[in-house]
N, C-alpha and C positions, 0 to 999 in steps of 0.2 A: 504493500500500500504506500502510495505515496506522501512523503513526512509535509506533514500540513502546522506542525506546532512545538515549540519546544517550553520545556517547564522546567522552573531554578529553585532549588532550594537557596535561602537565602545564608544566615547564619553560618560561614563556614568556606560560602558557595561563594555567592555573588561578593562579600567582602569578611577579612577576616577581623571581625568582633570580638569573638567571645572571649581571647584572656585579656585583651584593651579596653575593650568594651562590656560588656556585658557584663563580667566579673566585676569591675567595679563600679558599677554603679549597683548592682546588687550590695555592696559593700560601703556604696552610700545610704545608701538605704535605710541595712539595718543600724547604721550609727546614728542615724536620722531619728528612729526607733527608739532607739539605746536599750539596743542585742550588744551582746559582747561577738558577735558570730563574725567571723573575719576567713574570709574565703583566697586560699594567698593560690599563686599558680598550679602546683600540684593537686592540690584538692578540687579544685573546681577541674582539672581533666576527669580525678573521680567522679565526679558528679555530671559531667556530659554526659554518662552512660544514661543519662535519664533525661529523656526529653518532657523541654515544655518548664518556664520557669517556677510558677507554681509546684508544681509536681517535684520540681528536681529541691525546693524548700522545702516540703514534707517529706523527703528522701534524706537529707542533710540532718534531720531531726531524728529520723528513725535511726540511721545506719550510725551517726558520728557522734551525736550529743544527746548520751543515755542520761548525761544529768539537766537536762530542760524537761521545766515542768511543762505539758502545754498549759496553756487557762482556756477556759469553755470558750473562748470566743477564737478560737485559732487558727480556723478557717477562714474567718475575717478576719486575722492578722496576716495572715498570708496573702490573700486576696490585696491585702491596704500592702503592704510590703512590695506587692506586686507591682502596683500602679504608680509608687513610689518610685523603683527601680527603673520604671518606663521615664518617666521623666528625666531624672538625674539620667537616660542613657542619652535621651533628646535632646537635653544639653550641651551633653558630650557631643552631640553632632553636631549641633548647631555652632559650638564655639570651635570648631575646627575640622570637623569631618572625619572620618574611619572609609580609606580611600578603596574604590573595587582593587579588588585583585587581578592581578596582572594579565590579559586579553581581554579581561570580561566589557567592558566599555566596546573595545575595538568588535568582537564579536557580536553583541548586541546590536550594535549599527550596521553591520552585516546581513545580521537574520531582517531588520526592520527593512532595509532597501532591498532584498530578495522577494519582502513581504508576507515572510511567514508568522504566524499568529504565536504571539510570548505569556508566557502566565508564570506565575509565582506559585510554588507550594510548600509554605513554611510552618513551623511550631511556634514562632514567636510572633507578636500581638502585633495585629495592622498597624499601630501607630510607631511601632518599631520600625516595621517594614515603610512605612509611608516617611518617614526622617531619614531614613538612609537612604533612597531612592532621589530625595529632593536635594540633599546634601551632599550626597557624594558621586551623583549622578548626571543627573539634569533636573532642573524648577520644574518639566512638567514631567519626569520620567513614570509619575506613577500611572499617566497616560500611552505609556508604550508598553502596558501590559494588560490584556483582557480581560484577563480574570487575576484576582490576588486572591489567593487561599491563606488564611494567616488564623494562627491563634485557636479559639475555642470552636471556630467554625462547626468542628466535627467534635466530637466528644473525644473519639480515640486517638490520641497524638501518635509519631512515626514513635515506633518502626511498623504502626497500623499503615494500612495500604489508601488508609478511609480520605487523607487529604487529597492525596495524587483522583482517586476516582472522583473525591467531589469538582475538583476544578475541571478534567475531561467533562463533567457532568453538565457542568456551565459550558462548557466548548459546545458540547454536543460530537466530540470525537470521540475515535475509538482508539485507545491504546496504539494499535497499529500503526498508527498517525501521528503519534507523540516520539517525545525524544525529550531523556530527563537530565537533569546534573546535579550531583550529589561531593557533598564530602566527608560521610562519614556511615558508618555498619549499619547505626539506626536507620539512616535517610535510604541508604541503599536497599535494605530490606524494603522500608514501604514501598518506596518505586517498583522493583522488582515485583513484589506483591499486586503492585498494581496492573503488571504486566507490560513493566516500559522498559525499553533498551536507555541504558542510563551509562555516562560519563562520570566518574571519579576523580577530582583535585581534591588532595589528602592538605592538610595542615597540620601546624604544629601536634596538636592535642591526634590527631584521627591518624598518623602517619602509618603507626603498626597494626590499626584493626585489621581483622580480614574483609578482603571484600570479591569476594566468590560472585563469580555474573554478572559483573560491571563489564563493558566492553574494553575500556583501558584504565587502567588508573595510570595518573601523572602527580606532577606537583601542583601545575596550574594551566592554564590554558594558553602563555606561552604570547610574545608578539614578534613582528617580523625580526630577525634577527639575534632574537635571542629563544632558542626552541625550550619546551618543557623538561623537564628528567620523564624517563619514562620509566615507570615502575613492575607496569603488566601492560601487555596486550600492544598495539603498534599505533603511528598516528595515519595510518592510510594512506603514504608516501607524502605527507603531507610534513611542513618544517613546525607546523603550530596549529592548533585549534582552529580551523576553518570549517566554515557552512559544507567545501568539499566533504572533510572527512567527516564531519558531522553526518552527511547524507549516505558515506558509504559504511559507515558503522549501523547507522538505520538499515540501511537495504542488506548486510549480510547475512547472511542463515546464522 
């Protein structure tokens, strides 16, 4: 079937956040709070294993801080910790940006003047996604994407398959028709699950997961002249990430 649409995970994907960004502004947060809970590099790759920031704060509670009492309202401190965290990261973007990762710009204005249809499908909150797109993109970049899948959309966060189907679902394609990019086992499962041939740039935190079924993993997607590392799989006689190999990793058996 002919590739009619490509879809990015954000967080990892389209720019590397999470131990610049995201970390600490969760880490503003809870100081903001007044938690003692201080999320230093190492620990928060522990806790990437768990998507979805909510989630991965009821995880840091369970797994690492057997001496926190919760109080009956913890749910709502999580939730408020949450929206907290969103802001101090919009901040951070606004006061200087968290810049894409290396192709992604160059490639995106590729797929857009080829004229194939872009969507988003991430675990972190539209207003995440909607600051980094404006700020380290383009003012109107949240316009060069169809659909954003973002946040609680779906109940079940990656490594569920449930984001990737809901934003096809808005397309109205079929798998077949898609083409994912991912940078991490969670993300990769859901895609996969969802039944997309998906692209692999690893970063710091994701370097050693496995990632079984991805068509190649790289480091990143690579600009003229300076090609990606290739970890698995080949770039399609290609020096870098282009719509070419893009299309011939789609079309392979």
């Amino acid at each position: 079937m002919q590739l009619k649409a490509l879809l990015f995970d954000v967080d990892g994907t389209l720019a590397d956040t999470e131990r610049d960004g995201h970390r600490v502004a969760f880490n503003a947060a809870f100081s903001e709070y007044g938690l003692d809970w201080q999320w230093d590099v190492a620990l928060y790759g522990q806790l990437l294993a768990v998507t979805g920031g909510k989630e991965r704060m009821h995880y840091y509670v369970d797994a690492f801080r057997s001496d926190y009492v919760k109080p009956a309202d913890f749910v709502e401190l999580v939730a408020a910790l949450h929206r907290a965290k969103t802001r101090h990261y919009t901040r951070m973007l606004q006061e200087g940006g968290i810049p894409m990762r290396s192709g992604v710009v160059r490639l995106l204005k590729e797929v857009r003047d080829a004229g194939l249809r872009l969507a988003i499908a991430t675990t972190t909150t539209p207003e995440n996604v909607t600051a980094l797109l404006r700020h380290s993109l383009a003012d109107d970049a949240n316009d060069w994407f169809e659909v954003i899948a973002a946040g609680d959309i779906v109940p079940a966060k990656k490594p569920a398959a449930d984001i990737y189907l809901w934003a096809m679902q808005q397309m109205q394609l079929k798998p077949e028709a898609c083409f994912a990019f991912e940078d991490s086992e969670n993300g990769l499962r859901s895609s996969l699950g969802a039944g997309l041939k998906t692209l692999v740039t690893i970063n710091d935190y994701t370097r050693n997961q496995p990632f079984s079924g991805a068509v190649a993993v790289l480091s990143d997607l690579g600009e003229p002249g300076q090609s990606p590392l290739i970890l698995a799989g080949h770039l399609c006689g290609q020096d870098y990430v282009n719509l070419t190999a893009i299309r011939r990793w789609h079309a392979a058996d």
